[in-house]
C-alpha positions in Angstrom: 0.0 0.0 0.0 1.0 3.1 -0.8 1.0 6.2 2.5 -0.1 10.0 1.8 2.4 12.0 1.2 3.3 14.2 4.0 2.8 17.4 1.5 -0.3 16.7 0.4 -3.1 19.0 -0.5 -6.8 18.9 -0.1 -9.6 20.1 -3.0 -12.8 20.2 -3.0 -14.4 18.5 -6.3 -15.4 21.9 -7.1 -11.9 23.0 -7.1 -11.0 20.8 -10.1 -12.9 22.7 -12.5 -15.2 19.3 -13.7 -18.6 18.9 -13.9 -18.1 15.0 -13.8 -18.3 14.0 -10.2 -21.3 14.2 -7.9 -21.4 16.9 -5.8 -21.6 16.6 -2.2 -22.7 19.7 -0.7 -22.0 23.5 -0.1 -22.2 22.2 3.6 -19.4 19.3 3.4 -17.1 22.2 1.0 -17.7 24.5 3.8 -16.4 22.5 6.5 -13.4 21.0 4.5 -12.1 24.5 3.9 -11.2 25.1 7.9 -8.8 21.8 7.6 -5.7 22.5 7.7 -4.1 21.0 4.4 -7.2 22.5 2.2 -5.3 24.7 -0.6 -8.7 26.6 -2.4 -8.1 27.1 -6.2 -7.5 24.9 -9.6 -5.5 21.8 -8.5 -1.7 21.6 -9.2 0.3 19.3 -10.4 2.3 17.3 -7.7 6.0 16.8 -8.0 5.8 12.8 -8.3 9.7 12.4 -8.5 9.8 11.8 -4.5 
């Protein structure tokens, strides 16, 4: 199995700019963006040479 990286980032589906995955609520979006690791915005690519 493969762990989570330690510099991972959390997005909301919304945040990837797709209309292609069910949407789970303003409510569940609103509370993900107090965690600490949510990074708001289009997603990024990850540096996957680690």
């Amino acid at each position: 199995l493969r762990k989570i990286r330690p510099d991972y980032r959390l997005h909301g589906h919304r945040d990837a700019g797709t209309t292609a995955t069910d949407c789970p609520g303003h409510k569940l979006y609103d509370i993900i963006t107090k965690w600490d690791r949510f990074e708001k915005g289009p997603l990024k690519p990850l540096n996957t040479t680690n």
